[in-house]
C-alpha positions in Angstrom: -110.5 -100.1 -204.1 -110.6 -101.9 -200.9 -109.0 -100.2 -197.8 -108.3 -97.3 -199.3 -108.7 -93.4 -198.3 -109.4 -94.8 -195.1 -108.2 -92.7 -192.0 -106.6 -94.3 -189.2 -107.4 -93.5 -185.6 -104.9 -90.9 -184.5 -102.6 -92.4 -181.8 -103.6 -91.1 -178.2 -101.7 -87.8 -177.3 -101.0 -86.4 -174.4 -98.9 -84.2 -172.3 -100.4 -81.2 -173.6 -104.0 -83.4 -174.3 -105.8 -82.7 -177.7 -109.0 -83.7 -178.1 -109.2 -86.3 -181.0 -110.4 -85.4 -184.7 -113.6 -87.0 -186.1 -113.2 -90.4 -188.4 -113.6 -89.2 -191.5 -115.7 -91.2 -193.8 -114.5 -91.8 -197.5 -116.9 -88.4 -198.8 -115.5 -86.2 -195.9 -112.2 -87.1 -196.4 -111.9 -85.7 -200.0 -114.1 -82.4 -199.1 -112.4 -82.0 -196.3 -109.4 -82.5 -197.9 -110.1 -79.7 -200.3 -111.4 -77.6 -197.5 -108.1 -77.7 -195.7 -106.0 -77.2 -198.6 -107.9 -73.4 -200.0 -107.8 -72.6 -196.3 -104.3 -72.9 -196.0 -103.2 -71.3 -199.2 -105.5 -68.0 -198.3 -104.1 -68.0 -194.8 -100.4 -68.8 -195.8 -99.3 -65.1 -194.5 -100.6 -65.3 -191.5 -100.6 -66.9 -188.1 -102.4 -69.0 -185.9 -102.6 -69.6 -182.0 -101.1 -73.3 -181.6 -102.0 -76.5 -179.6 -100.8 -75.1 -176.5 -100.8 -70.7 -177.5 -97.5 -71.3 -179.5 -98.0 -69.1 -183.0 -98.0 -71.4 -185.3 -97.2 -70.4 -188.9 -100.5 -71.4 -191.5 -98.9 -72.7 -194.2 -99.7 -73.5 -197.9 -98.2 -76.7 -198.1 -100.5 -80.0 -199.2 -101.8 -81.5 -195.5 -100.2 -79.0 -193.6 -102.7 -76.8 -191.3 -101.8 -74.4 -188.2 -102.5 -77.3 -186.2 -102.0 -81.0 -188.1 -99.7 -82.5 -190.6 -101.3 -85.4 -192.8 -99.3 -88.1 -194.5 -100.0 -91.1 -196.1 -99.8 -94.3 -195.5 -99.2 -96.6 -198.3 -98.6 -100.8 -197.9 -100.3 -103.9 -199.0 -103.4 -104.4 -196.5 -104.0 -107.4 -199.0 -102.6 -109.4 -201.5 -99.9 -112.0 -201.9 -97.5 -109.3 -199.7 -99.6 -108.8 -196.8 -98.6 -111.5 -194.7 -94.6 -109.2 -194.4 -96.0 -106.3 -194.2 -99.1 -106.6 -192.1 -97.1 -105.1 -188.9 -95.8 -102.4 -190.5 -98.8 -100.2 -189.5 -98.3 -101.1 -186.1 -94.7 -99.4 -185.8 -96.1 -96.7 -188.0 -98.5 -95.9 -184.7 -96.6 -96.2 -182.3 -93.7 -93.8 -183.3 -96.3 -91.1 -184.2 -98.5 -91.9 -181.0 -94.7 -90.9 -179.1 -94.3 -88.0 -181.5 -98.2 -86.4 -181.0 -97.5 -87.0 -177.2 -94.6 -85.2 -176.8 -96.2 -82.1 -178.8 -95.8 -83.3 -182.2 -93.7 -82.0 -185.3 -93.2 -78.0 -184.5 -96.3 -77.7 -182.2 -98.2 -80.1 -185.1 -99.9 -83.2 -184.7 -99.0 -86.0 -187.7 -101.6 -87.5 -188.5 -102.4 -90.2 -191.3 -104.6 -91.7 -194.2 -103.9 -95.0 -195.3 -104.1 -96.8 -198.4 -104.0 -100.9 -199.4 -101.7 -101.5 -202.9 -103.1 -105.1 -203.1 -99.2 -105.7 -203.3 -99.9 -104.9 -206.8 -98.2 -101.9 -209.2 -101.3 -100.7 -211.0 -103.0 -100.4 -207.5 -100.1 -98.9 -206.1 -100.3 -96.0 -208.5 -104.0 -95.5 -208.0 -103.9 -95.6 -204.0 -101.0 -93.3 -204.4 -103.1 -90.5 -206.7 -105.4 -91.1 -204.5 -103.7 -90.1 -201.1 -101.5 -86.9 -203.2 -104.8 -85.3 -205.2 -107.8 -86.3 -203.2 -106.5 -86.6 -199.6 -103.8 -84.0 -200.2 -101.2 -85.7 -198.1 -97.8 -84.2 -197.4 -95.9 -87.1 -198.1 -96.0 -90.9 -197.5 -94.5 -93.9 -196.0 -94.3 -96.9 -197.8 -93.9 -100.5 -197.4 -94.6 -102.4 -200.5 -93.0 -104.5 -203.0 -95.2 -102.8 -205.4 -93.3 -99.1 -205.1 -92.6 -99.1 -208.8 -96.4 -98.7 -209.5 -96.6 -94.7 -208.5 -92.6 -94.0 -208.2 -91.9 -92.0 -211.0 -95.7 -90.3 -210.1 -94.2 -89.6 -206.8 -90.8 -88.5 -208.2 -92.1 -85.8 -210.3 -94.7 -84.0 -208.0 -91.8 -84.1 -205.4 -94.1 -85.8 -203.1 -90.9 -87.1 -200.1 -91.4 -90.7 -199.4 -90.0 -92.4 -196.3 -90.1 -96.4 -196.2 -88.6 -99.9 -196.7 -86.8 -100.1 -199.7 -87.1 -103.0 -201.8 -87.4 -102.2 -205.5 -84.5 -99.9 -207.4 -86.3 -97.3 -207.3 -85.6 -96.0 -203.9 -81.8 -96.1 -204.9 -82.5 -94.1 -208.0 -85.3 -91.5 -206.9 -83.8 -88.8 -204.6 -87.6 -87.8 -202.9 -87.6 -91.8 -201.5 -85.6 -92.0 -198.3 -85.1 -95.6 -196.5 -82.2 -96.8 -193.5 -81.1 -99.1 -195.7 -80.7 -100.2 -199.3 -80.8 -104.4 -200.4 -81.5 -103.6 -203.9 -79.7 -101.2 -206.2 -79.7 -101.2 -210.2 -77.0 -104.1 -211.2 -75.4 -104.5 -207.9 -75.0 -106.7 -204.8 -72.6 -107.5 -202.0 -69.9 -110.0 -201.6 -71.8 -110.2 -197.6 -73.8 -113.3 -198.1 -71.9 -115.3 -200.4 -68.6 -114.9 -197.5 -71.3 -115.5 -194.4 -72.2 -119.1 -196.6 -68.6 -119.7 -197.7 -67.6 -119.5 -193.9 -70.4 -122.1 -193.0 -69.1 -125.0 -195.3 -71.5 -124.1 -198.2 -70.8 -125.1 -201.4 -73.6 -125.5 -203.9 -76.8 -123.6 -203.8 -80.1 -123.8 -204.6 -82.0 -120.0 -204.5 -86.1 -120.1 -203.2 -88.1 -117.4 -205.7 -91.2 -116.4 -206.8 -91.6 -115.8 -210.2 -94.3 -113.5 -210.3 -92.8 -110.9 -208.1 -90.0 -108.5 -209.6 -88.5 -108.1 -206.0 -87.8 -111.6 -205.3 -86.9 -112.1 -208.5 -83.8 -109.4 -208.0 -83.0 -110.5 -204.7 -82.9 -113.8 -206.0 -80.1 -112.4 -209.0 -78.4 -110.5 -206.1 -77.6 -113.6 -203.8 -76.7 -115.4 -207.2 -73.9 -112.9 -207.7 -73.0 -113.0 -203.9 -72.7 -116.5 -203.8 -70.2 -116.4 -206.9 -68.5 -114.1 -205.4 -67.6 -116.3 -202.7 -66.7 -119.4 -205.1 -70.7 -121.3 -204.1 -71.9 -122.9 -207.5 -75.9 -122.3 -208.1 -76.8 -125.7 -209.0 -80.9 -124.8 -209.1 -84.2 -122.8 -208.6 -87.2 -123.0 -207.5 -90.2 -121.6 -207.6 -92.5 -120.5 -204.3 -95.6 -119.3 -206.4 -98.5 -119.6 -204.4 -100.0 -122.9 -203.9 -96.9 -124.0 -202.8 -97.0 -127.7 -202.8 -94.2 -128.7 -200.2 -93.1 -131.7 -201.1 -92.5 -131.3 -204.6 -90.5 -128.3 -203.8 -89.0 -130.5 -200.8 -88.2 -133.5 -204.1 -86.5 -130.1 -205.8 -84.2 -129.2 -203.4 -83.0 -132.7 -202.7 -82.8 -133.3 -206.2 -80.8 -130.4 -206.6 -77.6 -131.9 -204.8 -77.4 -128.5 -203.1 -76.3 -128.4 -199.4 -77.4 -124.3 -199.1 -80.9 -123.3 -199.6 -81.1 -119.2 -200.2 -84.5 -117.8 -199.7 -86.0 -114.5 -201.7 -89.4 -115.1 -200.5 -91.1 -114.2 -197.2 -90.8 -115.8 -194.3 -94.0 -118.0 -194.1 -93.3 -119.3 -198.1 -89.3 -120.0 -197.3 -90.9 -122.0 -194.0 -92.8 -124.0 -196.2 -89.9 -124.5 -198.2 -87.8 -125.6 -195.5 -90.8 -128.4 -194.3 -90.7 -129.8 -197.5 -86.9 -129.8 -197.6 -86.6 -131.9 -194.3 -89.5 -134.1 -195.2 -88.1 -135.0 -198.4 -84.6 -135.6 -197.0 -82.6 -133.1 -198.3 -78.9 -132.4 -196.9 -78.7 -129.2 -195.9 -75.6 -127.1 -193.8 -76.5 -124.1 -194.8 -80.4 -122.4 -195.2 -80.1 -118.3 -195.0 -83.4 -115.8 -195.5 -83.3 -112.0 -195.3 -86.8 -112.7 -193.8 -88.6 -114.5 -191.1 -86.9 -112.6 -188.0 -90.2 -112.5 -186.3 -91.7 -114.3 -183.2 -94.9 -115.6 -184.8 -93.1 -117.4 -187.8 -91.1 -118.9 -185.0 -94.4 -120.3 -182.9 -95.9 -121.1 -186.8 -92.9 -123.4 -187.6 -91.3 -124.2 -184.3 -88.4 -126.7 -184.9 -88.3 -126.9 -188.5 -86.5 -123.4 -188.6 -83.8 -124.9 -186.2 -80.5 -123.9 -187.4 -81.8 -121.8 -189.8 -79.4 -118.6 -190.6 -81.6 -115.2 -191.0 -80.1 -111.4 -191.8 -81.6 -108.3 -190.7 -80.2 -104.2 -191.1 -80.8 -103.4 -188.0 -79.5 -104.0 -184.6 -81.4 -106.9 -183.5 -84.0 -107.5 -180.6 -81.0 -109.3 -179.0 -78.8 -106.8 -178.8 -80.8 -105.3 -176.6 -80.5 -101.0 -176.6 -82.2 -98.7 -174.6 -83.6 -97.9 -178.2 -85.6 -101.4 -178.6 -86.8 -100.9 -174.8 -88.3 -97.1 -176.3 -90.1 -99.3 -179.5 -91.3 -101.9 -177.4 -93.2 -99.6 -174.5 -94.9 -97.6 -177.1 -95.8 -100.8 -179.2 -97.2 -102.0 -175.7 -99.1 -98.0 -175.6 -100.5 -97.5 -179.0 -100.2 -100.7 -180.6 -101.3 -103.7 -178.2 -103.1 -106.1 -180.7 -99.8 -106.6 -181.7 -98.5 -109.6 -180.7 -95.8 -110.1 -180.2 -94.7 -106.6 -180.4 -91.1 -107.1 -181.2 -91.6 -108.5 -185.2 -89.5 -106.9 -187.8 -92.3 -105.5 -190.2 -93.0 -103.5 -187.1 -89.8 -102.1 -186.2 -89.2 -101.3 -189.9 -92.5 -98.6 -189.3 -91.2 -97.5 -186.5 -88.0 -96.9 -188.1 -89.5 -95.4 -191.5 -91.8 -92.9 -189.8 -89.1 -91.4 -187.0 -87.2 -91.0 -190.7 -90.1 -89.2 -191.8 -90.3 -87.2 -188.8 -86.7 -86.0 -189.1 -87.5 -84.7 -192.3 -90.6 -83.3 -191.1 -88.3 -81.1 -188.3 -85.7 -80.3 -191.0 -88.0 -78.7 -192.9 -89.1 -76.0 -190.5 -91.7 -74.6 -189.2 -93.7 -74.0 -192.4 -92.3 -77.4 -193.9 -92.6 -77.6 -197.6 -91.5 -80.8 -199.3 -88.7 -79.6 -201.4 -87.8 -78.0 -197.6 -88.4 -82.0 -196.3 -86.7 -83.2 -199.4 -83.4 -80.9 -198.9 -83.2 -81.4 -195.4 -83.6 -84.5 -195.2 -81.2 -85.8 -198.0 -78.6 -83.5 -195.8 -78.4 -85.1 -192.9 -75.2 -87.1 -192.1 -75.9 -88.8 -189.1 -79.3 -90.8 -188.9 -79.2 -94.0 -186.2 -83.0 -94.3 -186.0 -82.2 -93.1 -182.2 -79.4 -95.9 -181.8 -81.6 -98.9 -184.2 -79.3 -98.3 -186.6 -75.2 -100.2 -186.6 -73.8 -96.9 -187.2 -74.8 -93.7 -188.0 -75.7 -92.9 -191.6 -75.3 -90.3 -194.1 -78.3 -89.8 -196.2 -76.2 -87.8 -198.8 -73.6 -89.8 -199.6 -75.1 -93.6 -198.9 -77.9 -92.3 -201.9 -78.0 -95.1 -204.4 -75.8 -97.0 -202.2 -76.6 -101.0 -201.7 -76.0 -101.9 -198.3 -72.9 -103.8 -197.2 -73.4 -104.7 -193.6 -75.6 -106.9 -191.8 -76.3 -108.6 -188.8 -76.7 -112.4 -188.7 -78.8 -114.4 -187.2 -79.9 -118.2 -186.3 -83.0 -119.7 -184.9 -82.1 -122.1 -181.8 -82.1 -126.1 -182.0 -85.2 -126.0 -180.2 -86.7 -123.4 -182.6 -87.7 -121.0 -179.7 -85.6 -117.9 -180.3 -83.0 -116.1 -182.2 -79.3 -115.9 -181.5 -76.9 -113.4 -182.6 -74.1 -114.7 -184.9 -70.9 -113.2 -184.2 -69.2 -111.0 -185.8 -72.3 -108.4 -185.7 -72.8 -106.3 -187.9 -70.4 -108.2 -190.9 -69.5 -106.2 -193.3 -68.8 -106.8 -197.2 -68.0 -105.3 -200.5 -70.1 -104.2 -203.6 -70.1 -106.1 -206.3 -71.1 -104.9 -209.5 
């Protein structure tokens, strides 16, 4: 399978400086794998020197050594979902390459072998065996619309996952962690149905694609939302690659609707909105959870002027000491990324500081019931002050989000503006 069992280069460390492991090519990486693991089990009483003459417990857990934690990497490298979560990777290095400098996870460096879903179930279970039995990962981190493939895999080993969560089963699976919840077994939230209603909205038309199960439930969500708020769904329509943008433009106009909802990513609902304008549709009102990212806005310019956008997050405009931390080690150990401050990226960033709070919670000889446990009791996560308010990862379990901060892309279509009140909050539905 293309892209996968492939190790990535381990972010620079320093302050104490390590001298970097070998790449690893495909054949060494499931030996060595193997190696590692009967090492570690026959040394599991002992102890080791550490990195810097700390005695470091050598432990028996999968990827866990005296000196190195391995995880895995798991998101759609290709595929009809790369294009949202291409950038992902990028956070993913830059948190660790912060982490490994400042001494790593209890004197270990976390390190990583990734693996490419093809935004595709199937493959998503096979990269996922791949990563637990050959590569003998510790855990993962996941960005995919194409989780469902190796959940219940993943749920039975125990294997702790850390990620975006976009499919139910992250609200149903209590090894899959996420900062935030949008979809949830037969639920949604009144949130973007009142953010509409306040905006003169009255009759919608929703932006899917068929073929994908998560846009597909987004797409039912909003529908409820919008109810909720008294906005009549008047159409659909479909953003199946090709998409031929003015026929879907003719759609939308047709329609009568003056909102257009997207459920698709940001590139697709762009295209959507080109055809919209070129066909003369009347629109007040066009909201996206996605396209908050710099390079959609120099793809598309002024055709996403005035166009509302949500994110769960505190926003790039907001301005924390926190984004100014992401930003300067995107600029470190991620600088073909450009322009660093996307939302795919800061969603890896976010994910993997997640993992590595479970990581810590586990101890020094971290097992992944230890990660699980620990992990699923903490009651005050903010992603070092990313997050709107501090959440608890015990009782929000299951739990769809209800806030969320709005958004809309300036008249000249250069930047984003923050649309007060931030965060909004709503109820659950369902």
């Amino acid at each position: 399978m293309k892209g996968t069992n492939r190790t990535a280069p381990v972010p620079l460390v320093r302050d104490p400086p390590r001298a970097q492991p070998p790449r690893r090519t495909r054949r060494w990486a499931a030996f060595g794998g193997a190696v590692l693991a009967a090492f570690a089990a026959l040394a599991a009483c002992g102890k080791t020197p550490g990195p810097t003459g700390t005695t470091v417990p050598a432990c028996a857990s999968p990827g866990v050594t005296s000196t190195n934690v391995n995880i895995g990497l798991l998101y759609p490298n290709t595929g009809n979902s790369a294009s949202l979560f291409g950038p992902f990777r990028a956070g993913v290095d830059a948190r660790l390459g912060v982490a490994n400098a400042a001494g790593g996870v209890n004197h270990r460096t976390v390190t990583y072998t990734w693996a490419d879903d093809n935004s595709d179930p199937p493959t998503n279970l096979v990269a996922a065996r791949r990563l637990v039995s050959v590569d003998n990962v510790f855990g993962l981190i996941e960005s995919t619309s194409a989780a469902s493939g190796s959940a219940t895999y993943l749920r039975d080993l125990g294997v702790p996952v850390a990620g975006v969560s976009l499919e139910t089963a992250w609200s149903t699976d209590r090894n899959m962690f996420s900062y935030s919840t949008l979809i949830a077994t037969g639920a949604s939230v009144s949130t973007w149905g009142d953010f509409i209603a306040a905006h003169g909205g009255h009759t919608a038309v929703i932006a899917s694609a068929k073929f994908s199960a998560t846009s597909v439930t987004i797409a039912r969500e909003m529908t409820a939302s919008l109810h909720s708020a008294g906005i009549r769904v008047v159409g659909t329509v479909d953003l199946t690659s090709p998409i031929d943008d003015g026929k879907i433009g003719r759609e939308i106009r047709n329609s009568g609707a003056d909102v257009l909802v997207g459920a698709v990513t940001g590139a697709s609902f762009g295209q959507a909105i080109a055809g919209a304008h070129g066909e003369g549709a009347h629109l007040k009102v066009i909201l996206s959870p996605t396209g908050y990212d710099q390079s959609l806005l120099k793809l598309f310019g002024k055709t996403f002027a005035g166009v509302y956008l949500f994110v769960d997050f505190l926003p790039f405009e907001v301005d924390p000491a926190a984004h100014q931390a992401f930003l300067n080690a995107m600029t470190i150990y991620s600088p073909q990324t450009q322009p660093p401050n996307g939302q795919a990226a800061l969603s890896g960033w976010i994910s993997t500081d997640m993992f590595l709070r479970g990581l810590t919670a586990a101890g020094p000889c971290p097992t992944r019931d230890r990660f699980i446990a620990g992990l699923r009791n903490v009651r005050d996560y903010d992603a070092g002050g990313l997050l709107p308010e501090p959440l608890n990862l015990s009782t929000s379990f299951g739990q769809i989000s209800r806030c969320y901060t709005f958004l809309q892309v300036a008249a000249d279509g250069s930047r984003f503006e923050v649309v007060p009140p931030a965060p909004r909050c709503g109820s659950k539905l369902g």
